[in-house]
C-alpha positions in Angstrom: 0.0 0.0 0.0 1.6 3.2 -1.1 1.2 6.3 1.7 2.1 9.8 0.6 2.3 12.7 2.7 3.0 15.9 1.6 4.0 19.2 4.2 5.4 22.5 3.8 2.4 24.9 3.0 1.8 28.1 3.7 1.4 31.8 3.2 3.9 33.7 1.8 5.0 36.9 0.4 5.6 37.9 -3.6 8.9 37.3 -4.2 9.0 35.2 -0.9 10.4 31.2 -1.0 8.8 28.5 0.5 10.0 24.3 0.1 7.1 21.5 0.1 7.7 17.8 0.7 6.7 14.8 -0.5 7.3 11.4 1.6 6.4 8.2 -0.2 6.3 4.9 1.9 4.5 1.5 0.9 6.9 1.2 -2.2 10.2 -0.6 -3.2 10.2 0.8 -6.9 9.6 4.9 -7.7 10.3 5.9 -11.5 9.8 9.1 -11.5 8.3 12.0 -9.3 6.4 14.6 -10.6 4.4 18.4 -9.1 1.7 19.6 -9.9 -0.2 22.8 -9.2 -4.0 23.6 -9.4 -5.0 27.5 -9.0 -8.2 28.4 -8.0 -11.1 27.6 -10.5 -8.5 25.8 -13.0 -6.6 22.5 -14.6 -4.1 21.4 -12.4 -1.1 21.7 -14.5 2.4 19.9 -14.2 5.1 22.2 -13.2 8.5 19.7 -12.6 9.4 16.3 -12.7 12.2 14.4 -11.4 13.5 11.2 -13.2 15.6 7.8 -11.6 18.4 8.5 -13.8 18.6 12.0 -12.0 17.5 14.0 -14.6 14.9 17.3 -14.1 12.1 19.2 -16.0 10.1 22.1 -15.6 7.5 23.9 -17.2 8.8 27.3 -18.6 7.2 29.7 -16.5 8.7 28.0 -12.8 12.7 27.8 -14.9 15.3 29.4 -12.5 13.2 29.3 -9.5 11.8 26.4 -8.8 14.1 23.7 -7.7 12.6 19.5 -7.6 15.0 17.9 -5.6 15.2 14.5 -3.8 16.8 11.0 -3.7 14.5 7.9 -5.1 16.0 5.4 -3.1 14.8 8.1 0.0 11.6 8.5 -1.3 11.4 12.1 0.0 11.0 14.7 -2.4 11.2 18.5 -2.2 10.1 21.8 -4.2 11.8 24.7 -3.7 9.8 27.5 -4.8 12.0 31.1 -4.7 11.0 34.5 -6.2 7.1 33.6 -5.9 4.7 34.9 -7.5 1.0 36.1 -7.1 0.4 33.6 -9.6 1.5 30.9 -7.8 -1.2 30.8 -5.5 -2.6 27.1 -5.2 -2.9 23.4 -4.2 0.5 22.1 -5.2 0.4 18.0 -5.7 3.5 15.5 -5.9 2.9 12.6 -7.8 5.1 9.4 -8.3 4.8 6.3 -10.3 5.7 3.2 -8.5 4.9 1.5 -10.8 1.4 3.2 -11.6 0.5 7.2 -10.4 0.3 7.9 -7.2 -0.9 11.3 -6.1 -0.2 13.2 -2.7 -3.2 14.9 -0.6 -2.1 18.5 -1.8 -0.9 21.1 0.2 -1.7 24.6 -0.4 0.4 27.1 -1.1 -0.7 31.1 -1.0 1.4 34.1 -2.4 -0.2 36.8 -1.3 1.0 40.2 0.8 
């Protein structure tokens, strides 16, 4: 049985930073490791991914300040968001597939002064 828990929401300032984490236990096998954010009254959209050969992506608009972080084998996973924006206001999901998608409770995150 695969268990995620997710921490590290909050309220924060624009141009504030704030890290979330993921925690995965319940699996011997994690691919790849992925958040996603859903503003209010919208698609949640993917916004980085982390890979088992260590590679990274991101969506254009988080480049440069968002960091996805973490060790597989650990199975805890981080986001660090700097230089936030208004924008960023949301419910911010981690999702891993182990072997099929797994998706965290959501924590949410609010950029607002």
């Amino acid at each position: 049985q695969v268990h995620i828990v997710q921490s590290g929401g909050g309220l924060v300032q624009p141009g504030g930073s704030l890290t979330l984490s993921c925690n995965v236990s319940g699996s011997s096998d994690i691919s790849s490791m992925d958040w996603y954010r859903q503003a209010p009254g919208s698609q949640r959209v993917w916004v980085a991914s982390l890979y088992n050969d260590g590679s990274r992506a991101y969506v254009d608009f988080v480049k440069g300040r968002f960091k996805i972080s973490g060790e597989l084998p650990e199975k805890t996973f981080y986001l660090q968001m700097n230089s936030l924006k208004a924008e960023g206001t949301g419910v911010y999901y981690c999702r891993v597939f182990c072997p099929v998608a797994y998706w965290g409770q959501g924590t949410q995150v609010t950029v607002s002064s």
